[in-house]
C-alpha positions as CSV (number, residue, x, y, z in Angstrom):
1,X,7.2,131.9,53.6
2,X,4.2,133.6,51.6
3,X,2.9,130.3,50.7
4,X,3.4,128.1,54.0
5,X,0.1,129.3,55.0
6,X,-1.4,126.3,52.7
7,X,0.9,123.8,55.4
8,X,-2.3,124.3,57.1
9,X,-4.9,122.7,54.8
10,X,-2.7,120.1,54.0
11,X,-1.5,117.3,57.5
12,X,1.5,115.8,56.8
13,X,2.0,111.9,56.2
14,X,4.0,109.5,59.1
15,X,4.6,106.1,58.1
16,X,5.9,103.5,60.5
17,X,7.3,100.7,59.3
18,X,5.2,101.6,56.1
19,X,2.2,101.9,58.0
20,X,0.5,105.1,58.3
21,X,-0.1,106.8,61.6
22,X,-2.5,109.7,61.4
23,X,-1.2,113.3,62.7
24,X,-1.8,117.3,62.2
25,X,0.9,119.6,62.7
26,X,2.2,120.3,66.1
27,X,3.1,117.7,68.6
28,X,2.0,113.8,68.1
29,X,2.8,110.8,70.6
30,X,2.8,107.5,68.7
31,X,3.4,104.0,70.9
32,X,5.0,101.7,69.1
33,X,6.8,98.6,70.9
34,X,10.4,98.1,71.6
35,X,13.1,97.6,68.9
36,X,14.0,98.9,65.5
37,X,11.7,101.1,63.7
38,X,12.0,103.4,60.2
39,X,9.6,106.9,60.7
40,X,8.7,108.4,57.4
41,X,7.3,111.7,56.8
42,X,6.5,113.7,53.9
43,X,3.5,116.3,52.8
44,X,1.2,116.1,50.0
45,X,1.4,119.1,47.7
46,X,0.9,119.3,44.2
47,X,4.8,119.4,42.7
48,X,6.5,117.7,43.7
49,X,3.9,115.3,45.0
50,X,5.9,114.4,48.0
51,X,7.0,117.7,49.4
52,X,10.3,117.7,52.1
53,X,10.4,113.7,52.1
54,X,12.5,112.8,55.2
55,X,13.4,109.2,56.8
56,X,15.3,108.0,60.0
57,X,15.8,104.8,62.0
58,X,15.3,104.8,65.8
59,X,15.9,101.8,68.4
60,X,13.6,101.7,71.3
61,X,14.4,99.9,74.4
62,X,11.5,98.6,76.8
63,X,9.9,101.8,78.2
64,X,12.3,104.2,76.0
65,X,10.9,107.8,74.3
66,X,12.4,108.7,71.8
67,X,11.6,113.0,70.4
68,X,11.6,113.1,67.0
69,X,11.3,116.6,64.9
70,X,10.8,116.8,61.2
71,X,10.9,119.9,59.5
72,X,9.7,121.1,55.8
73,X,12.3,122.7,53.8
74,X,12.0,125.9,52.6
75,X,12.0,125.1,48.9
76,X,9.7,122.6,47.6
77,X,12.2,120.0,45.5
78,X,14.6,120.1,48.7
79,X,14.5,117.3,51.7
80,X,13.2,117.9,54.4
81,X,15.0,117.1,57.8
82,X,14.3,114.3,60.5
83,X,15.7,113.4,63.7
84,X,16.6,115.2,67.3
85,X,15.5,118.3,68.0
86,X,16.7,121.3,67.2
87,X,16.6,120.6,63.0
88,X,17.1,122.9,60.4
89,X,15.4,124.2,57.5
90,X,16.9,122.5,54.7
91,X,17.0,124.4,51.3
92,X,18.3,127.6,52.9
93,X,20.9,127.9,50.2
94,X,19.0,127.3,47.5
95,X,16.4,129.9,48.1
96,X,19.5,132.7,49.1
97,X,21.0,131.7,45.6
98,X,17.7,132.7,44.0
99,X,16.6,135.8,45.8
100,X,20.1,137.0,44.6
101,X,19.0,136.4,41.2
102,X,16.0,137.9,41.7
103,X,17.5,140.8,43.1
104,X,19.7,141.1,40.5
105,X,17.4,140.6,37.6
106,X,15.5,143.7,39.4
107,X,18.5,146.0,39.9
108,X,19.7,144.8,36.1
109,X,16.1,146.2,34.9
110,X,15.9,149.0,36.8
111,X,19.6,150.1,35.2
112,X,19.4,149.5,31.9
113,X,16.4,151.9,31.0
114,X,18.6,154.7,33.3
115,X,21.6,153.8,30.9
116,X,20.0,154.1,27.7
117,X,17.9,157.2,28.2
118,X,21.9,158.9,29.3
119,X,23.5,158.4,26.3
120,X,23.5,160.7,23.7
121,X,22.4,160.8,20.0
């Protein structure tokens, strides 16, 4: 993505139970004690103000690890996605749909001068 390069002027947000854990980007481990915890995650842009918001519930049993991946979607006003790893990039197709437009849009502008300057007076 053109812009993603601003992901790296920007650390995402974890919340634990509604408490926030500071991270950067790349691997964190976070101890927390056994049982039931909600992670939150999210990144601070401009619009929307919470960027790829993504949520999940994980049980920990005494000693348990638990790997947890989050990934930002690819366009801004989709979620992102939370959980096991491998995740996906969510928004995918969203931003297919609109490079197709945009694709067309060009090809339609590109066409219609060709058309007009063929036809005779």
């Amino acid at each position: 993505m053109p812009m993603a390069f601003l992901f790296h002027f920007i650390k995402p947000k974890v919340y634990i139970n509604g408490h926030p854990i500071a991270v950067e980007w790349g691997r964190a481990v976070i101890p927390v004690p056994p049982g039931d915890h909600r992670v939150d995650v999210y990144i601070p842009y401009f619009l929307p103000p919470r960027l790829g918001p993504a949520d999940t519930a994980v049980s920990l049993a005494p000693g348990q690890m638990v790997e947890l991946e989050y990934r930002a979607p690819v366009v801004a006003f989709s979620r992102g996605s939370l959980g096991a790893p491998p995740q996906k990039y969510n928004g995918m197709p969203i931003l297919i749909a609109m490079m197709a437009v945009l694709v067309l849009l060009g090809l339609c502008s590109c066409l219609v001068p060709l058309l007009g300057s063929t036809s005779s007076p």
